[in-house]
C-alpha positions as CSV (number, residue, x, y, z in Angstrom):
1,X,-30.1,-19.3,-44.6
2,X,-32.8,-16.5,-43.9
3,X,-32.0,-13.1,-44.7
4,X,-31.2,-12.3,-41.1
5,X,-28.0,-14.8,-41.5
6,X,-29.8,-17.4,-39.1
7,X,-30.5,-20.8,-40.4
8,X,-34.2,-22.2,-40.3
9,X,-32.9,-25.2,-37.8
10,X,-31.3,-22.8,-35.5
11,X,-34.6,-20.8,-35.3
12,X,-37.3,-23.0,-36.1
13,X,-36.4,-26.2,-34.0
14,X,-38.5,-25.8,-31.0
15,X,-41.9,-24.8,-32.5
16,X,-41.1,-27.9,-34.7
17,X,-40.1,-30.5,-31.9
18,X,-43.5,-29.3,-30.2
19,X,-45.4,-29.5,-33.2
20,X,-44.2,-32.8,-34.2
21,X,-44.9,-33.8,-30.1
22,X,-48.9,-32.5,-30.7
23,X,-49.0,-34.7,-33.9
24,X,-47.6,-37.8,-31.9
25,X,-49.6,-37.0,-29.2
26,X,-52.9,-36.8,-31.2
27,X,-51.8,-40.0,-33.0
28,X,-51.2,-42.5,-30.0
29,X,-54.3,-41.2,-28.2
30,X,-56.8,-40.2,-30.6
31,X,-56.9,-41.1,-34.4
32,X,-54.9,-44.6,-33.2
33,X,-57.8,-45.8,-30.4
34,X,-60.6,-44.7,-33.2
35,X,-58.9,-46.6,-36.0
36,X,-58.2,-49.6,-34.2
37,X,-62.1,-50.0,-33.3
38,X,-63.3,-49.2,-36.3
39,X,-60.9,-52.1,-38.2
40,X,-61.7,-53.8,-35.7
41,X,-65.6,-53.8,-36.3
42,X,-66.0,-53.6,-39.3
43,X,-63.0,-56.5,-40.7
44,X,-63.6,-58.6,-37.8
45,X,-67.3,-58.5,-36.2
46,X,-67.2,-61.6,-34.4
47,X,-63.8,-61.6,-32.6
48,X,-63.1,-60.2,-29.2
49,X,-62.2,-57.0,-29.0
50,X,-58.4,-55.6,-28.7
51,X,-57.9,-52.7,-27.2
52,X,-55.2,-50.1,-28.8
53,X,-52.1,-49.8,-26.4
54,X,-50.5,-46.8,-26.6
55,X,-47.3,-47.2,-28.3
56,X,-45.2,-44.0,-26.6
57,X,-46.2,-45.1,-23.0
58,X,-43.9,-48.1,-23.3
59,X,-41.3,-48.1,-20.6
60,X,-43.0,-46.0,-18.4
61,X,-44.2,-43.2,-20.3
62,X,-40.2,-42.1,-20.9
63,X,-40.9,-40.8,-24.1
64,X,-43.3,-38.3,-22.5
65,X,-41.5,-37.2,-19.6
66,X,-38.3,-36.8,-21.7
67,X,-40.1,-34.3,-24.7
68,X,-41.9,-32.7,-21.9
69,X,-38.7,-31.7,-20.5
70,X,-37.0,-30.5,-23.6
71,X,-39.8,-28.7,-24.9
72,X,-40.2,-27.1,-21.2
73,X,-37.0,-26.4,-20.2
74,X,-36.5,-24.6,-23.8
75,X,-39.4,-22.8,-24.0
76,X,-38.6,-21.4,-20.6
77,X,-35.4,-20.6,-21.6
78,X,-36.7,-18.9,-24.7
79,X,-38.5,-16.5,-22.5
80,X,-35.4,-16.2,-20.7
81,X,-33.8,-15.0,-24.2
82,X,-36.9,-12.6,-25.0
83,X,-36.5,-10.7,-21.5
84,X,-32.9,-10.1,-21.8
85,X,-33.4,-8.8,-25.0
86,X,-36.3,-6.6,-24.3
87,X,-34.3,-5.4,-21.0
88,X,-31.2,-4.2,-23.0
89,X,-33.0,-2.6,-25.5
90,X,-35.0,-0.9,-22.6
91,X,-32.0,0.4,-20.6
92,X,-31.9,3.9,-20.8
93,X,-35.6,3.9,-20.1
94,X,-36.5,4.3,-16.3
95,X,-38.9,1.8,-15.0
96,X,-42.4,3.0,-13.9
97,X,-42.5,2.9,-10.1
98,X,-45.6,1.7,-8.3
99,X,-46.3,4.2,-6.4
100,X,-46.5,8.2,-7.7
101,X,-43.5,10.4,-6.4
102,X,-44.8,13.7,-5.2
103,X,-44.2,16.4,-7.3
104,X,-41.0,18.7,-5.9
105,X,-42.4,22.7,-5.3
């Protein structure tokens, strides 16, 4: 529990699903692909080459869509949290208008 009374999971869980969605990410795609030809050449010289199939695009890439639209969807309503907040804390402040109001002689 943090000192506010809020738990770390209650607070923490989206950065963390999105973090742990970049780290995935950079696995499948990146560092996977490079490993795989450099096993590849260096343990096996002679043999035809395998290309690395990204694991999280089996079944149609659902893993993807489905992280993309949790970590969307929260994010925006996270923004939707921030604004309320910011708007009832701001309350009894009036809002600048665009355009200047002519001064009253």
């Amino acid at each position: 529990m943090s000192s506010e009374g809020k738990s770390w999971y209650k607070t923490c869980w989206r950065p963390s699903i999105a973090w742990s969605y970049l780290v995935i990410c950079m696995f499948d795609f990146f560092l996977a692909p490079i490993g795989n030809a450099v096993f590849q050449a260096s343990f096996y010289p002679t043999a035809s080459f395998i290309p690395w199939v990204p694991i999280t695009l089996g079944g149609g890439g659902l893993y993807h869509v489905s992280l993309c639209a949790i970590v969307g969807v929260t994010s925006w309503g996270r923004t939707q949290e921030k604004v309320r907040t910011i708007m009832n804390e701001n309350a009894n402040v009036p809002l600048p208008t665009p355009f200047a109001q002519p001064e009253k002689l």
